[in-house]
Backbone bond lengths (Angstrom), bond angles and torsions (degrees), N, CA, C in turn:
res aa  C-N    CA-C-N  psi(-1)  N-CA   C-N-CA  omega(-1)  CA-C   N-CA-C  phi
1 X - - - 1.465 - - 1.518 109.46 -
2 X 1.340 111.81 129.58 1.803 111.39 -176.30 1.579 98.61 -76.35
3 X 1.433 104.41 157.84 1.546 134.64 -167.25 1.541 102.56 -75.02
4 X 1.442 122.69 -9.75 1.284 129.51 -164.20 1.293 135.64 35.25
5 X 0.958 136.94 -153.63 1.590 120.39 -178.06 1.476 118.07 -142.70
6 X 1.498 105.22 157.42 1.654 101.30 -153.03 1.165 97.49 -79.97
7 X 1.512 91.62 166.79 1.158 120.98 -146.82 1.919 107.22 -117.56
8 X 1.690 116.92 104.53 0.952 107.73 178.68 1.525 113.00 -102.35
9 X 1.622 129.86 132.71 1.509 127.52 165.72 1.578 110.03 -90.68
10 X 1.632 97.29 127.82 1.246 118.03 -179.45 1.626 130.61 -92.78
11 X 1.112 144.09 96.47 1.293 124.70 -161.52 1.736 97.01 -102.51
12 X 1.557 112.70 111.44 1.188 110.38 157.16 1.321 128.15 -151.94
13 X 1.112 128.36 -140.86 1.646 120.35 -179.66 1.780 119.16 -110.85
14 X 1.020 147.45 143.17 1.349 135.46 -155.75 1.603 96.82 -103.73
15 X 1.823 118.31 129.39 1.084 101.11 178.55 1.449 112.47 -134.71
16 X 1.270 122.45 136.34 1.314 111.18 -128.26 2.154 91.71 -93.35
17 X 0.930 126.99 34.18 1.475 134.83 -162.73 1.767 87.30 -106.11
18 X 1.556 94.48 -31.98 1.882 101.51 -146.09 0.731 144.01 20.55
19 X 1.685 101.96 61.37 1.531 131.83 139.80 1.072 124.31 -37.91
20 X 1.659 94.24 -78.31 1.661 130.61 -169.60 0.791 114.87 -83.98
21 X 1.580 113.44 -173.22 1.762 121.40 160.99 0.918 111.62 63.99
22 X 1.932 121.65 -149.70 1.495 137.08 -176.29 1.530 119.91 -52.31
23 X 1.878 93.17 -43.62 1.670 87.26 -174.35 2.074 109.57 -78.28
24 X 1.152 116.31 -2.93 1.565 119.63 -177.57 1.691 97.41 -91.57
25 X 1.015 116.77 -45.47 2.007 123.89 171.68 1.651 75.95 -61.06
26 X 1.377 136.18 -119.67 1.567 121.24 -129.04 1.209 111.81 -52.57
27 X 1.327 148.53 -30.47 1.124 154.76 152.06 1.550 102.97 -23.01
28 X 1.097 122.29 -86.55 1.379 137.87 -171.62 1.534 100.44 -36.61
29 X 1.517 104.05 -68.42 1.395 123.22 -176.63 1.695 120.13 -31.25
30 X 1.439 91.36 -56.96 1.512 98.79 175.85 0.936 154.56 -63.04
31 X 1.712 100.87 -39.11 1.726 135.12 147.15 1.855 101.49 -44.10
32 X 1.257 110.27 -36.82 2.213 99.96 -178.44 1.360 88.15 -72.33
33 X 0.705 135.68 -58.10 1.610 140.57 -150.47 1.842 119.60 121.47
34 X 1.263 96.26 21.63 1.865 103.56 174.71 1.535 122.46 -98.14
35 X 1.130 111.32 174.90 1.916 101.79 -178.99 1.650 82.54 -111.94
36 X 1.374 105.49 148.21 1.660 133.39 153.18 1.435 114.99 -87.35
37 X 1.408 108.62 132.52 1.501 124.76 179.68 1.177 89.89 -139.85
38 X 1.636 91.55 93.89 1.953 117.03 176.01 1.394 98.92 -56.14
39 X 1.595 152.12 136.73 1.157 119.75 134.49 2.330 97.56 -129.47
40 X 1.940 61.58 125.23 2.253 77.81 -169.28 1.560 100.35 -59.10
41 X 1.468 109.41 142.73 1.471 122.16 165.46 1.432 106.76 -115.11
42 X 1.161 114.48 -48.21 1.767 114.50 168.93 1.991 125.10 -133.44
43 X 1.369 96.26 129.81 1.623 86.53 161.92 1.327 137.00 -100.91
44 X 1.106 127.56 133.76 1.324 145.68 -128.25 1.696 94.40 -124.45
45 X 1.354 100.51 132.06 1.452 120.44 160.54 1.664 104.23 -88.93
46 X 1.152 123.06 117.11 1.588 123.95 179.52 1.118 130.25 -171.59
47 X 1.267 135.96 128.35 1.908 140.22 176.88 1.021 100.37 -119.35
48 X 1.454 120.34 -168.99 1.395 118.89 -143.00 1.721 95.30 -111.17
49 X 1.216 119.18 15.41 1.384 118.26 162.01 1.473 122.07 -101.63
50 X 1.414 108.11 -28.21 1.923 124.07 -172.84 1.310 103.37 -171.10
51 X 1.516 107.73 -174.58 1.076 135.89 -160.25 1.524 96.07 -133.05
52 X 1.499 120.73 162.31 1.386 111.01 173.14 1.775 90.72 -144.50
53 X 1.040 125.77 -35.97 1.736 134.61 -157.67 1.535 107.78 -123.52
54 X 1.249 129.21 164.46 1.623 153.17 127.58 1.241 123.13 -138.69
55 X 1.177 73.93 141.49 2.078 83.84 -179.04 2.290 107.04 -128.35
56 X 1.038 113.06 71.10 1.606 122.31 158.54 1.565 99.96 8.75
57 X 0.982 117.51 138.37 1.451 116.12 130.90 1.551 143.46 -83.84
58 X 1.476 125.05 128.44 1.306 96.48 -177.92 0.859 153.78 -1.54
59 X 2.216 156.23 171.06 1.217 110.16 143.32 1.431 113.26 -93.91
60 X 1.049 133.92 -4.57 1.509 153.18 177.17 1.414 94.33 -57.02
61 X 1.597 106.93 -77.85 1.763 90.15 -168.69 1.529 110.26 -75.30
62 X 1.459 124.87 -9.21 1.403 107.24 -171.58 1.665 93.44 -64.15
63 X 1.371 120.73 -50.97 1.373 126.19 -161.64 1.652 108.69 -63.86
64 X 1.616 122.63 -37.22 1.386 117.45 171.65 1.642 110.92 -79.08
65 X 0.285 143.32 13.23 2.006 155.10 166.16 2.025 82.38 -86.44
66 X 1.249 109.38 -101.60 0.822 108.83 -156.76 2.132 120.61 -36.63
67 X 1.181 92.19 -54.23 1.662 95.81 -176.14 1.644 116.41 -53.36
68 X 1.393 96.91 -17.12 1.671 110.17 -164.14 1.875 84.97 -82.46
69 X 0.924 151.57 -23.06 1.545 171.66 -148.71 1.768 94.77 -92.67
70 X 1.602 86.64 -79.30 1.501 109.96 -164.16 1.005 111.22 -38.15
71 X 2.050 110.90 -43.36 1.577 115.40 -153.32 1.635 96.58 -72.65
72 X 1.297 108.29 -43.43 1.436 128.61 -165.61 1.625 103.16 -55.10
73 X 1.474 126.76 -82.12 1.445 150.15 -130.92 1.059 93.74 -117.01
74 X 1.710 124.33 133.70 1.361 138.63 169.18 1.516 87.23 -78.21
75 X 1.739 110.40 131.61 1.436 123.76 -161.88 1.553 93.01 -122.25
76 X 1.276 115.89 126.04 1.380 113.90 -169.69 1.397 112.19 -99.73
77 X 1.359 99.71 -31.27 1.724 97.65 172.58 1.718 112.72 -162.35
78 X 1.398 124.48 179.28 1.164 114.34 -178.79 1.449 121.27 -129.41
79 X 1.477 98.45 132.27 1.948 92.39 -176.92 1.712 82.49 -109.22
80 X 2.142 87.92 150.52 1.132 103.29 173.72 1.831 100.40 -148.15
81 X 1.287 80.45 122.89 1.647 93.49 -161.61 2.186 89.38 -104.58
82 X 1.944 100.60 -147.36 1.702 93.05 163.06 1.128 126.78 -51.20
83 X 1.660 101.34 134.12 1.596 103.57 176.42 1.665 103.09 -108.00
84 X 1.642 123.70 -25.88 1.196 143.24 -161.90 1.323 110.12 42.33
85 X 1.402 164.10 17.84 1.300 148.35 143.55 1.529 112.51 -139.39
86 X 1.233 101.76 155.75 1.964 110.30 176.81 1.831 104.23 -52.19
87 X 1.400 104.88 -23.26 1.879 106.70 -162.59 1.540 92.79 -86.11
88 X 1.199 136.90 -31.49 0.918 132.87 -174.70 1.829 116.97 -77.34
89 X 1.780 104.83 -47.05 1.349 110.14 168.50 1.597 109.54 -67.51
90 X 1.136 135.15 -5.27 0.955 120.41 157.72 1.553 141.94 -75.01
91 X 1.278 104.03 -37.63 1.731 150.45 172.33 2.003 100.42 -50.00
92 X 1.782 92.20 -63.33 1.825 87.81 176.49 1.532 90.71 -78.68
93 X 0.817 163.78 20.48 1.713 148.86 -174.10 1.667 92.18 -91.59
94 X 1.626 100.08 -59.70 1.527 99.10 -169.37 1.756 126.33 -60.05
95 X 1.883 96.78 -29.34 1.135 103.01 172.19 1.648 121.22 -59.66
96 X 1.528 111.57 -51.20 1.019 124.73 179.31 1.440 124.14 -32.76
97 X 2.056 105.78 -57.36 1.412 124.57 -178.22 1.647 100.88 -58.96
98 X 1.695 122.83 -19.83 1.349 113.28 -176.41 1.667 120.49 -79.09
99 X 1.436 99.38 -0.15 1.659 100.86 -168.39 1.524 100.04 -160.73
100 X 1.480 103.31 46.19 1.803 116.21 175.70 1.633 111.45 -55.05
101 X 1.550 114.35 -21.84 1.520 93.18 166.92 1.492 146.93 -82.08
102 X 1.610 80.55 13.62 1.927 106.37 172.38 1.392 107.08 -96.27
103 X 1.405 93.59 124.09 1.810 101.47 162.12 1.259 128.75 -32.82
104 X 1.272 124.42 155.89 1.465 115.34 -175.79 1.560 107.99 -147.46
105 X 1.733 122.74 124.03 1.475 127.87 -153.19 1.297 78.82 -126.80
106 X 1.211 127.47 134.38 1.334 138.88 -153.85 2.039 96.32 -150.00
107 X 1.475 112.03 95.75 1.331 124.90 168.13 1.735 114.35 -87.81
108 X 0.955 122.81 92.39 1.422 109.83 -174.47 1.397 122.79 -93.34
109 X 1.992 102.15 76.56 1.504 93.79 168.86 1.274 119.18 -63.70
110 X 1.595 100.49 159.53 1.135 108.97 -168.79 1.938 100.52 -127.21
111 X 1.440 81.15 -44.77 2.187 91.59 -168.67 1.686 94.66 -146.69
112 X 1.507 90.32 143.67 1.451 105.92 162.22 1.478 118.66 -57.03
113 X 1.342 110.36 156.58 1.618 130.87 178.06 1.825 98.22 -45.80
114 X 1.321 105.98 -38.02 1.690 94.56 -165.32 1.550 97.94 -105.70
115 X 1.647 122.10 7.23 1.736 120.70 168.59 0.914 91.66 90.25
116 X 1.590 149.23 29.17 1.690 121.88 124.08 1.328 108.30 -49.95
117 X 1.064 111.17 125.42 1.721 142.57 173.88 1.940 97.27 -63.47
118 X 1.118 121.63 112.39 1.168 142.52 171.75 1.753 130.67 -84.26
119 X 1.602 95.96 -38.14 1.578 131.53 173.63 1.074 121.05 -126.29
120 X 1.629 129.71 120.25 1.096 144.73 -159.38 1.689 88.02 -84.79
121 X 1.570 106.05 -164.40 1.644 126.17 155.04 1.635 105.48 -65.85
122 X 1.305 122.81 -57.07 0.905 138.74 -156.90 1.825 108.75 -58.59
123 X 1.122 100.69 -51.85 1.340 138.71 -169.89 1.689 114.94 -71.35
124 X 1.786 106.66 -36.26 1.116 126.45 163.86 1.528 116.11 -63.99
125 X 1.640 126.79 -43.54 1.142 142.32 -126.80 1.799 96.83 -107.91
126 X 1.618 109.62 -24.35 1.004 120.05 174.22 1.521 120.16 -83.21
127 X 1.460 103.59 -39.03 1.418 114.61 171.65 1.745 105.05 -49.90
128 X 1.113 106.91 -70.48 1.593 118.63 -172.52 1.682 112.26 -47.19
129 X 1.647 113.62 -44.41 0.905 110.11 -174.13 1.695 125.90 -85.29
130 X 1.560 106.02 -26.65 1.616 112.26 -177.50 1.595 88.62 -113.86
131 X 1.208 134.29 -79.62 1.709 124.47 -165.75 1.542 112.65 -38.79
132 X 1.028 115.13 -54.47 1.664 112.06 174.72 1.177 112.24 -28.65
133 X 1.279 123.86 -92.93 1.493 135.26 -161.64 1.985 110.00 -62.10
134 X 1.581 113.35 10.18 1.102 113.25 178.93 1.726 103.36 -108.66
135 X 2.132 110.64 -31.50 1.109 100.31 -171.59 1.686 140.78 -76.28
136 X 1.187 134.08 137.85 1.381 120.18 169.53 1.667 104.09 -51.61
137 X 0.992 118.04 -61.98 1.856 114.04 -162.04 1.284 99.46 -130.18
138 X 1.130 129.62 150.80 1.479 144.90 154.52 1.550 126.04 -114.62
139 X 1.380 132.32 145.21 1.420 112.01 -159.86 1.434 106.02 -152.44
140 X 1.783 103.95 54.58 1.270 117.76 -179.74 1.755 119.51 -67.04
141 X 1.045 137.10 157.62 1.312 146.47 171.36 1.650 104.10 -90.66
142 X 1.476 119.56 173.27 1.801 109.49 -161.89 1.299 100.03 -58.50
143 X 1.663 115.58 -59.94 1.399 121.10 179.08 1.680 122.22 -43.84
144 X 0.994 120.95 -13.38 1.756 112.64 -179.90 2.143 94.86 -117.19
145 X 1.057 118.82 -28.75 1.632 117.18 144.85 1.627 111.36 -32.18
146 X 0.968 101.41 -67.78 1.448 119.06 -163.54 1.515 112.99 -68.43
147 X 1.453 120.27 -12.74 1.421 133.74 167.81 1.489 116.36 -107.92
148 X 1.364 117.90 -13.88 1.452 115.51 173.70 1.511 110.99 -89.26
149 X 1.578 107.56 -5.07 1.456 104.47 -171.62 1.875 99.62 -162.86
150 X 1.606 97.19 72.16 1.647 97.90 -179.50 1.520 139.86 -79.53
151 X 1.240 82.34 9.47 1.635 93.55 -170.35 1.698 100.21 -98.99
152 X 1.561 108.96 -23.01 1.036 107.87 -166.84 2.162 122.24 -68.11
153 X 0.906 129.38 148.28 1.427 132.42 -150.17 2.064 104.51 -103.89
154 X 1.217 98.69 0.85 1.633 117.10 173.97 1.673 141.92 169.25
155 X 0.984 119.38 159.80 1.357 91.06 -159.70 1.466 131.02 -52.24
156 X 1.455 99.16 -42.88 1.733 109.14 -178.64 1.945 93.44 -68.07
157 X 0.545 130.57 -44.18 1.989 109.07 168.26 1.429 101.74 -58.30
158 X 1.507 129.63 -56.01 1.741 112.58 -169.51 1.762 103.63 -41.02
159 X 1.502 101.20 -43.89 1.555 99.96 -152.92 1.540 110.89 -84.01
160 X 1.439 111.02 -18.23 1.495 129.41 150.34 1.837 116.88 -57.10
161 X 0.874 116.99 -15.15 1.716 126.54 178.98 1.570 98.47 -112.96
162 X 1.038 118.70 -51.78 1.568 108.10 -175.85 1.665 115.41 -64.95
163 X 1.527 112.24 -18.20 1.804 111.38 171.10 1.354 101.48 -101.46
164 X 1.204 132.19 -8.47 1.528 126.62 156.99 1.715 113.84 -81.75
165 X 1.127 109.20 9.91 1.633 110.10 167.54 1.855 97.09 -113.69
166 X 1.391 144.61 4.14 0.972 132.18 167.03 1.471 104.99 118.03
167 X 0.768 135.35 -31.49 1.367 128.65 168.93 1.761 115.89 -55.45
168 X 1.323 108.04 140.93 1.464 102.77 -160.67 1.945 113.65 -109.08
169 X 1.462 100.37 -4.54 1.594 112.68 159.00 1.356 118.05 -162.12
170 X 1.790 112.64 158.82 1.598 107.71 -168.46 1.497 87.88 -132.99
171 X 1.584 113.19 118.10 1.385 100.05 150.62 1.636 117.38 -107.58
172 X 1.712 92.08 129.97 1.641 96.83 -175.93 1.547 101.03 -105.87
173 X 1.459 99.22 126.32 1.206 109.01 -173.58 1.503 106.85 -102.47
174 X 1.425 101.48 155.14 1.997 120.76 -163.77 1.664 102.66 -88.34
175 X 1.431 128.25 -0.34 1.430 116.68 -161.77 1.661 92.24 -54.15
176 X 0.671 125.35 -51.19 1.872 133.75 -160.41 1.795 118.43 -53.31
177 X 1.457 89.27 -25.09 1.621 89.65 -150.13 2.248 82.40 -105.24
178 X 1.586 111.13 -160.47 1.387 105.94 -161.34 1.317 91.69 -124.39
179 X 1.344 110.76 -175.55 1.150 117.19 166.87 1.636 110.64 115.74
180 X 1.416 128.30 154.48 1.621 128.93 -173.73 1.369 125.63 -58.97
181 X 1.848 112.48 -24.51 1.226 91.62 174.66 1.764 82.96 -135.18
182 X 1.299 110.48 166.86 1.641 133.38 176.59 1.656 107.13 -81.78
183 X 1.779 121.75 82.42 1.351 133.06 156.19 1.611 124.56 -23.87
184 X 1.032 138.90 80.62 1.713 107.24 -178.05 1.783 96.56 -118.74
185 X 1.272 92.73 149.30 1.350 102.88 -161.00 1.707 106.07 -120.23
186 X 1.460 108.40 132.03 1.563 111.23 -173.62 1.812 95.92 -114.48
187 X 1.252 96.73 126.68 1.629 114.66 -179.04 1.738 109.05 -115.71
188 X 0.740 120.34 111.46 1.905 139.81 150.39 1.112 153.99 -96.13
189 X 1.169 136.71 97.71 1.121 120.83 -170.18 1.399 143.59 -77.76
190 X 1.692 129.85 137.78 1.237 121.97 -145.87 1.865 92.63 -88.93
191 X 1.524 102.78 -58.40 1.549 108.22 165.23 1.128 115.00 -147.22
192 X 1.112 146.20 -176.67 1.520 152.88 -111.59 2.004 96.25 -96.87
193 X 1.123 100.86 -20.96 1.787 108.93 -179.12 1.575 110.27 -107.86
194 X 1.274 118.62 -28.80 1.873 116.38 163.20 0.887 109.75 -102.49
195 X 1.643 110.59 170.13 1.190 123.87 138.16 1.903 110.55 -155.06
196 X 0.756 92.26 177.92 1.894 102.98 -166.27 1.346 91.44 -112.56
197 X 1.491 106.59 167.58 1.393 140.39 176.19 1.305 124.04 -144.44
198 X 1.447 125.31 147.46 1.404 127.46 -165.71 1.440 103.40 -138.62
199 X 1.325 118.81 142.46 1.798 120.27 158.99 1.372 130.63 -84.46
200 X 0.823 137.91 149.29 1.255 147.51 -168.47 1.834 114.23 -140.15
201 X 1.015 145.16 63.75 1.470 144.99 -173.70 1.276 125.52 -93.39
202 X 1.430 96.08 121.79 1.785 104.88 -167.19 1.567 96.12 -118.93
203 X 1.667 121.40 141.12 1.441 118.48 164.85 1.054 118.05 -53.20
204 X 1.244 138.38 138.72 1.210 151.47 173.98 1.691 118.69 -50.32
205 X 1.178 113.53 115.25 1.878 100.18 175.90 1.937 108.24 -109.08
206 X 1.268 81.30 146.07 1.668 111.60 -166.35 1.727 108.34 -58.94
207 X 1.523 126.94 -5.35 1.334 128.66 178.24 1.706 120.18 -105.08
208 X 1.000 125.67 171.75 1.557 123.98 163.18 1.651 91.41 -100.76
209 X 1.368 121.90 178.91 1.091 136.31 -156.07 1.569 102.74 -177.24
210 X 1.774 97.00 140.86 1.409 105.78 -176.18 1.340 95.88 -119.83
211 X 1.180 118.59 136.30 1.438 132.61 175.22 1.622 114.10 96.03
212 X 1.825 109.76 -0.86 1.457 87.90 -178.32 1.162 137.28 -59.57
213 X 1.478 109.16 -14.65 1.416 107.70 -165.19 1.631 108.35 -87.82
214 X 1.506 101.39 -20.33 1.685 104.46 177.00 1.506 115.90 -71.58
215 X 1.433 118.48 -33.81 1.458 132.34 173.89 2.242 91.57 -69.66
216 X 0.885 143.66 -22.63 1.340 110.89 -171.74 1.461 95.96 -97.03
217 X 1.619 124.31 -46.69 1.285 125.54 176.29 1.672 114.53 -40.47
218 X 1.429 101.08 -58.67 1.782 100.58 160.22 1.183 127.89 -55.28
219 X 0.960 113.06 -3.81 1.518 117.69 -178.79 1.258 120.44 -105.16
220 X 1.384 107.25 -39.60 1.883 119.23 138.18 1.495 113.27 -7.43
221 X 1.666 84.79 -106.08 1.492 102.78 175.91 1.453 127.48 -63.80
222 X 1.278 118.10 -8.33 1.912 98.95 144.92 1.408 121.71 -61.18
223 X 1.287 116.36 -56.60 1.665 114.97 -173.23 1.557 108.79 -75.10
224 X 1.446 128.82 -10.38 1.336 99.76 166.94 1.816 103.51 -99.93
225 X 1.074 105.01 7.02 1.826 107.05 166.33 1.672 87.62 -74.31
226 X 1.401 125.02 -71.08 1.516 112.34 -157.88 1.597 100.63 -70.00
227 X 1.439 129.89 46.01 1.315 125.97 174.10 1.902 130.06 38.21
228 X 0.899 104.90 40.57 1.344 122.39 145.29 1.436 124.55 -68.68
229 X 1.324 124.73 151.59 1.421 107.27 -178.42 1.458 101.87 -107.94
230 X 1.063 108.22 167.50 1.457 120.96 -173.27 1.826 119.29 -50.15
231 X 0.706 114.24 -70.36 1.968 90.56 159.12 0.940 124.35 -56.08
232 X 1.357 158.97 -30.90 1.311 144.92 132.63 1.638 117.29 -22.79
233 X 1.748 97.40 -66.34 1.727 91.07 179.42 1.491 105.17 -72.33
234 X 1.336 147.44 -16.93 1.658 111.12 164.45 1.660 122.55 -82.50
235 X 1.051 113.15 7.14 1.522 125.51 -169.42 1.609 81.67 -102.94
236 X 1.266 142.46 -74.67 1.337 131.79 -172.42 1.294 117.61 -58.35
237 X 1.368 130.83 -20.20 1.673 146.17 -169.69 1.899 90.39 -78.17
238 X 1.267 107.15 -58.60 1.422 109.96 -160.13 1.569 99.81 -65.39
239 X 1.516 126.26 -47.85 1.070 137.50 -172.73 1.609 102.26 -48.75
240 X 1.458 109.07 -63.17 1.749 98.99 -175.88 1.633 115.13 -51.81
241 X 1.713 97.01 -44.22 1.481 86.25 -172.22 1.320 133.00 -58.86
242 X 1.559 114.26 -28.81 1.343 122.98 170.34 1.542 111.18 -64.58
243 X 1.345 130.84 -54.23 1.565 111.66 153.60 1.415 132.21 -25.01
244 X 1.329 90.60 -52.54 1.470 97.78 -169.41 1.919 116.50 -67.63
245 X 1.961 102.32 -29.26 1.553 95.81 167.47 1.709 98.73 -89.26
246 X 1.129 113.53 11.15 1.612 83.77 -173.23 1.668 122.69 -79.41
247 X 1.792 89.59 -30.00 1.663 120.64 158.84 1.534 116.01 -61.33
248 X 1.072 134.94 -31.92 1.100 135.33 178.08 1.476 135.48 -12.08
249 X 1.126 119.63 137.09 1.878 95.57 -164.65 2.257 85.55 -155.15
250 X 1.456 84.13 147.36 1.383 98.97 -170.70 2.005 109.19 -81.04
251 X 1.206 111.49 109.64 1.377 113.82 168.81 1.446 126.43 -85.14
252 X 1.493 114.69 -23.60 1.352 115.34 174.58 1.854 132.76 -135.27
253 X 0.584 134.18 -63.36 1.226 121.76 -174.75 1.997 87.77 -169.03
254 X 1.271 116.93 -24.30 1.599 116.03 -172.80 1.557 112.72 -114.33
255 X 1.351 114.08 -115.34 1.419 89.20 -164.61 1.514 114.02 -104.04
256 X 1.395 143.88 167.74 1.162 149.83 -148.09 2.172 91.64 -90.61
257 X 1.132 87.58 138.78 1.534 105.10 177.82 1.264 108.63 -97.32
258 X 1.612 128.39 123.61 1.291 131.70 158.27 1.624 123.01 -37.12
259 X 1.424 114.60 121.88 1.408 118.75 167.07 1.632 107.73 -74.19
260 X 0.892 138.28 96.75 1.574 155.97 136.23 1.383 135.94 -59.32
261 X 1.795 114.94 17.67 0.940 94.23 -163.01 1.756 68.28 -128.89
262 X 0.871 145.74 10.47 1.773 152.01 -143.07 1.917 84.17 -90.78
263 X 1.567 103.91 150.19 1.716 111.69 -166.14 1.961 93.10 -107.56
264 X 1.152 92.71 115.19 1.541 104.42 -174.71 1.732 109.20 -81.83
265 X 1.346 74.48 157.22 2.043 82.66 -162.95 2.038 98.24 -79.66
266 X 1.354 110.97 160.78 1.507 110.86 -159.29 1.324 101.66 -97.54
């Protein structure tokens, strides 16, 4: 009987464009060679230009979805993409504290590609205050930096406040900002008063893209499910994803969706 393959649980929102969300985590997932264990937190009204709706999931079933997983499937690590409400970031918080020796890839949407607002204040305040100090990595863009840590006066302080809330690395990624090639920057901390920083530079591609940030976060937590260590898995995470927008091809009227399903050379 084969050893099968690890097994990452995903908590995000289902969007029916499938860009984003669940179907961009198994997508991603599958192309590494890992299984996806969708478990939905919100459904989403959305195409590949905006968003218009959310609708939460319970916390009852968000939390039985998930445990029904746990009991079952050796869970190697955890992606956490939209949660859309404080009841919900609370809901995976508790799960999380139940199985702290799983990694934790922490995507903090915040707003759709076209600025439907995804995260309230409320919703923000929980992230920062309970998900932080639970996640292994976080892999905000400037704008969701800039909400996990608002007081802060630039990025290397946001990302200096966000590993002084417990989180133990930040990669801030450049899709947002200009320039020839895409900067993303991996921050760590050495002890409670440093931390270091690393570059990461990808050429710049000529499209916007929906779901990139869910394809790199998934891409995270596949390679540190197949045990890679963490610079390895963000150096291989970034690598697929840039394949994966480089293929990219336009399905609707907004922005071009990552090809993720393309057979990578060995």
């Amino acid at each position: 009987m084969s050893a099968g393959k690890p097994v990452v649980l995903c908590f995000s929102g289902l969007d029916p464009s499938g860009g984003a969300g669940l179907q961009a985590d198994a997508e991603t997932l599958l192309g590494l060679g890992c299984h996806c264990a969708p478990v939905a937190t919100v459904l989403t009204v959305q195409d590949t230009v905006n968003a218009s709706r959310m609708v939460p999931v319970v916390a009852d079933l968000l939390a039985e979805q998930a445990h029904c997983v746990l009991a079952d499937m050796p869970v190697r690590c955890f992606k956490l993409g939209l949660l859309g409400s404080a009841a919900t970031v609370k809901t995976v918080c508790g799960i999380l504290r139940k199985h702290a020796d799983i990694p934790v890839v922490m995507d903090p949407v915040s707003a759709a590609g076209g600025g439907y607002a995804f995260a309230g204040p409320e919703t923000l305040a929980a992230m920062r205050e309970l998900l932080l100090p639970l996640a292994t990595i976080v892999t905000p863009n400037s704008v969701e930096l800039a909400q996990l840590a608002p007081k802060a006066d630039s990025p290397d302080a946001a990302a200096g406040e966000v590993l002084r809330r417990g989180c133990r690395n930040v990669l801030l990624t450049g899709g947002h900002e200009s320039g020839e090639f895409v900067v993303n920057r991996w921050f760590r901390a050495i002890d409670e008063a440093t931390c270091i920083s690393s570059e990461f530079r990808w050429p710049r591609l000529e499209h916007e893209f929906h779901g990139s940030g869910c394809t790199l976060a998934s891409a995270v937590a596949g390679n540190l499910a197949l045990g890679r260590d963490m610079e390895s898995a963000l150096r291989e995470a970034q690598q697929y994803t840039w394949e994966s927008l480089s293929r990219a091809w336009r399905a609707g009227a907004g922005q071009h969706l990552p090809e993720r399903g393309f057979t990578r050379e060995p």
